[in-house]
LUMTORGU-453471 format. One record per residue (C-alpha): residue number from 1; residue in three letters; chain; z, y, x. Coordinates in pm, 1 decimal. Each point is the difference from the previous one (the first is absolute). Layout:
BEGIN
NODE  drenza  pase  lumkol        up     north      east
NODE     NUM   ALA       A         Z         Y         X
...
***
This chain:
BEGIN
NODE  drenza  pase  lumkol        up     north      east
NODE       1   UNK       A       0.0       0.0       0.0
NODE       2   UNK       A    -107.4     343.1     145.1
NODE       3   UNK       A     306.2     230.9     -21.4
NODE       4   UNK       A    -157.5     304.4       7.1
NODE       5   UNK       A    -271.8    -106.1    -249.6
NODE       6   UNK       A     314.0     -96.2    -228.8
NODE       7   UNK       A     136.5     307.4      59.2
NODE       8   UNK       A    -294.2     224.4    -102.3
NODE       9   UNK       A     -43.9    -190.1    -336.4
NODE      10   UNK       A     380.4       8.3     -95.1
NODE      11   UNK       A     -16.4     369.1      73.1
NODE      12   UNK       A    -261.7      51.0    -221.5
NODE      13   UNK       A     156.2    -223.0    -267.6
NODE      14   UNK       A     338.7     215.4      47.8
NODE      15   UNK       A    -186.7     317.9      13.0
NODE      16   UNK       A    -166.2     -62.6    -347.3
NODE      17   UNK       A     307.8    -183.9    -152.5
NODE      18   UNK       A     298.3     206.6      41.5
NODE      19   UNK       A     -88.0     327.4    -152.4
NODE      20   UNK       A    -112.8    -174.9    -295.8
NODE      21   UNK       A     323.4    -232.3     -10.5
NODE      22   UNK       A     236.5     309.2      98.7
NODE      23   UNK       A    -167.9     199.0    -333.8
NODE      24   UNK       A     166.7    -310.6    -203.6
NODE      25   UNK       A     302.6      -3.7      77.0
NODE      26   UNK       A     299.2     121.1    -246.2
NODE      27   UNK       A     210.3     260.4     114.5
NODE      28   UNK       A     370.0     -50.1    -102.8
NODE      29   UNK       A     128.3     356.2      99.2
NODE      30   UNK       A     179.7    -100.3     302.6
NODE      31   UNK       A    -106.8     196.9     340.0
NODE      32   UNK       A    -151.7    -277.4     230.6
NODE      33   UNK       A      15.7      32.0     353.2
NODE      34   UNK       A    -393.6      37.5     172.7
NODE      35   UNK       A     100.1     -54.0     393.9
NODE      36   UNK       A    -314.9     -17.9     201.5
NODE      37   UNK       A     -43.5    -352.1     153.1
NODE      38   UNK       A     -88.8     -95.6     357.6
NODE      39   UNK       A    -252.0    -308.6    -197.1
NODE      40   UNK       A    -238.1     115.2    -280.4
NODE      41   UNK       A     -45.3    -234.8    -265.4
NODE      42   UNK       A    -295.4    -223.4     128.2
NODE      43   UNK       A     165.4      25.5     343.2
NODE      44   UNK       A     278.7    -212.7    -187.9
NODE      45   UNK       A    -220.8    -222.8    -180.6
NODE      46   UNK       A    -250.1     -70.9     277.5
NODE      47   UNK       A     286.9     -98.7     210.2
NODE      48   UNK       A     114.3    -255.5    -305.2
NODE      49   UNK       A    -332.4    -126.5     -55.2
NODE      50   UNK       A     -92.8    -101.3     358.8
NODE      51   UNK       A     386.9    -137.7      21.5
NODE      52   UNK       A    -112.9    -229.7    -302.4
NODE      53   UNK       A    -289.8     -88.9     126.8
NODE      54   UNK       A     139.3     -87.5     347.3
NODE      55   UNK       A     127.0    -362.6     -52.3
NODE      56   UNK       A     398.2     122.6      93.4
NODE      57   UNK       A      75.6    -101.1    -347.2
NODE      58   UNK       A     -22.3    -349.3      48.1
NODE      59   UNK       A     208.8      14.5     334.0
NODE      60   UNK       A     249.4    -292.9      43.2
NODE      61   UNK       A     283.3     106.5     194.2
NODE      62   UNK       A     180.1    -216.1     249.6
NODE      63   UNK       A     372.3     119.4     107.9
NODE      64   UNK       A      74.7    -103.6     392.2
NODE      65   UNK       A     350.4     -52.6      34.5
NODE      66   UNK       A     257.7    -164.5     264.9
NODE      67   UNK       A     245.3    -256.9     -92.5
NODE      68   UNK       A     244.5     184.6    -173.9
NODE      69   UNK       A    -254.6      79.3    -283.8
NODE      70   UNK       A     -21.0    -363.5     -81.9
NODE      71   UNK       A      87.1     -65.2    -305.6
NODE      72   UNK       A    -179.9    -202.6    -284.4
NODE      73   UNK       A     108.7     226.5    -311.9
NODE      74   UNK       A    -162.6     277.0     182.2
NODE      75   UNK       A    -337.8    -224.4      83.3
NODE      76   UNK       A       3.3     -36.4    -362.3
NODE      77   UNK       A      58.3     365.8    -117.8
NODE      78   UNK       A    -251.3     111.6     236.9
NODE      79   UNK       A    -269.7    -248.6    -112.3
NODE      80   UNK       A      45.6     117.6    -350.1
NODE      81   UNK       A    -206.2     313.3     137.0
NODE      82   UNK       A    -236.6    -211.6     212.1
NODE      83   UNK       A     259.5      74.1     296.4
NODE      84   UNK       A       0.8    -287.1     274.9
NODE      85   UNK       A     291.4      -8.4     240.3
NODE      86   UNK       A     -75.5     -90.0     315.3
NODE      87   UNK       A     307.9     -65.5     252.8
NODE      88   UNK       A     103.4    -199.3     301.7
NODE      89   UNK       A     181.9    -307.7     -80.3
NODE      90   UNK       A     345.4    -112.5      93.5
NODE      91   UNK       A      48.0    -348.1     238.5
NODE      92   UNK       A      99.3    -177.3    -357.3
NODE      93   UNK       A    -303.2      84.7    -186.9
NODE      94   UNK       A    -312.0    -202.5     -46.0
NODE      95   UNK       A    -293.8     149.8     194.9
NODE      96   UNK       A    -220.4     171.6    -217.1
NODE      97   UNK       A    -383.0      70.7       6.5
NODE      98   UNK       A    -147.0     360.5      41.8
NODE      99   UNK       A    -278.6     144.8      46.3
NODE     100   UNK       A    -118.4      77.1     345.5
NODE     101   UNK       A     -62.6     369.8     -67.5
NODE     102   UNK       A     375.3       8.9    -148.0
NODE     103   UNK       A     153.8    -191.2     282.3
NODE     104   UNK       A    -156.9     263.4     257.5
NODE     105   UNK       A     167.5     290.3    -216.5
NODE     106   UNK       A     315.9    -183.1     -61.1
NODE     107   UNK       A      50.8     -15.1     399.4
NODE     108   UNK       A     -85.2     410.8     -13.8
NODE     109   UNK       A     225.2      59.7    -250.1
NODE     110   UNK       A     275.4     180.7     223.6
NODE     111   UNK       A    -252.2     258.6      72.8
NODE     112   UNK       A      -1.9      86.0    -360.1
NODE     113   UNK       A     356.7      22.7     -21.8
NODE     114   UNK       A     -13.1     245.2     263.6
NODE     115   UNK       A    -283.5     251.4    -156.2
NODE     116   UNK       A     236.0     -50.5    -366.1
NODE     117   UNK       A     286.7      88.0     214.7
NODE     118   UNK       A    -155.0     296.8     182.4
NODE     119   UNK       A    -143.7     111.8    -363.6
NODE     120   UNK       A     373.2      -7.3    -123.4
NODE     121   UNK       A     201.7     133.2     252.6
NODE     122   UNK       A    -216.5     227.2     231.8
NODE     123   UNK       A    -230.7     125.8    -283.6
NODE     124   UNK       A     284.0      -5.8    -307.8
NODE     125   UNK       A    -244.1    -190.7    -211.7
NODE     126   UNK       A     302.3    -109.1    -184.6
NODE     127   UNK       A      67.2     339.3    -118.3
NODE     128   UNK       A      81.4     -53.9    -408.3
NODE     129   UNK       A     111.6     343.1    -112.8
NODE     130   UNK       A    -352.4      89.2    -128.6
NODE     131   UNK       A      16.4     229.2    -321.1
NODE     132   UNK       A    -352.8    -124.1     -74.0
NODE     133   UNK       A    -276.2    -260.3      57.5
NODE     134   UNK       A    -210.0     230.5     165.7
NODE     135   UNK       A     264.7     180.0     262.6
NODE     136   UNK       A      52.8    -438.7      79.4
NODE     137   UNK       A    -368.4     -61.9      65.8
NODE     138   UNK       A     -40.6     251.8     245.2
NODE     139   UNK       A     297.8     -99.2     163.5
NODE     140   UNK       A    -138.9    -318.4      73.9
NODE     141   UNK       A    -338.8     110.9      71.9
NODE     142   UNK       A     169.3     237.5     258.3
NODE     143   UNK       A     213.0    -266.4     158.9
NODE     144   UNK       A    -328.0    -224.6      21.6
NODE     145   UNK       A    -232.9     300.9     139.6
NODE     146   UNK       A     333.0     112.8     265.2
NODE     147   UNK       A      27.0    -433.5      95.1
NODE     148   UNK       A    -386.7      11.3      58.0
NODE     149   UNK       A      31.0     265.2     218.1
NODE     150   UNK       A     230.5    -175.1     246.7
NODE     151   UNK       A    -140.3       2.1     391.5
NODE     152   UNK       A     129.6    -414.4      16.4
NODE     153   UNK       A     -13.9    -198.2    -319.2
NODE     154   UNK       A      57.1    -377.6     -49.5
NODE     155   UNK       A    -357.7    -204.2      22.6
NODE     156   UNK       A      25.4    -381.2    -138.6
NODE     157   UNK       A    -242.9     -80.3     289.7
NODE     158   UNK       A    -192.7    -264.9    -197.7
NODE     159   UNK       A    -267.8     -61.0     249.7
NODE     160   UNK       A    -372.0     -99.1    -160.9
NODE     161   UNK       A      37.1    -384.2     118.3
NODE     162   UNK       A     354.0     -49.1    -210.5
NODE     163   UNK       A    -229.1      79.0    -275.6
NODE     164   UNK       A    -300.3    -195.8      74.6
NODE     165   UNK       A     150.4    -344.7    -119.6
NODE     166   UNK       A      91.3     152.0    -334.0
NODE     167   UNK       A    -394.2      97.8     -55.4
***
């Protein structure tokens, strides 16, 4: 899909639409607030349709974990959303088979720890005094943008021949 092609006929759509939609609409009396917005309308909606058309809808999440996450109530909560838990096993417990992709993460998985822990701590991700949705959005797309911008940041160093059996 060609986003700028999208773009130009959703602007056209909007540009035709909303006069005509804003004429019918009932006033109540009531003084409503017009603040100027940083997306126009079919900024917004070309941004939802290419999200839609993406394929991240039908993403199946996988949650890496260490052994104190183990825990079969939770492997069962989480599945109820199409959540797999994947963890190390203790010395009692029956092997069990993963994928090779997931076994390669799984051994990574401190690394992640340590970016969720920098995001926390150094950033104040974790910040949950927000007096509105959008004040906590840009609070974490401001601790994302400032972690980006690190000099040194954690790599996974999968090389290209871990991956080649999985292909």
């Amino acid at each position: 899909m060609n986003l700028t092609r999208l773009f130009c006929e959703v602007d056209d759509f909007c540009n035709a639409f909303i006069p005509e939609w804003e004429k019918t609409q009932l006033n109540d009396g009531c003084k409503k607030r017009r603040r100027t917005r940083s997306l126009s309308p079919s900024e917004i909606i070309t941004l939802i349709v290419f999200y839609h058309s993406s394929g991240y809808r039908t993403f199946i999440g996988k949650v890496f974990g260490d052994r104190g996450y183990l825990s079969k109530k939770l492997a069962e909560l989480l599945a109820l959303d199409d959540v797999e838990l994947i963890t190390t096993l203790k010395k009692n417990m029956k092997p069990r088979v993963f994928a090779a992709f997931d076994k390669i993460l799984l051994r990574k998985h401190c690394i992640i720890e340590t970016i969720n822990d920098q995001l926390k701590n150094i950033f104040d991700l974790e910040h949950s005094r927000h007096r509105s949705l959008t004040h906590y959005m840009i609070n974490v797309v401001a601790s994302l943008v400032t972690y980006s911008y690190q000099d040194k940041l954690p790599s996974l160093n999968i090389a290209r021949n871990d991956l080649t059996p999985l292909l």
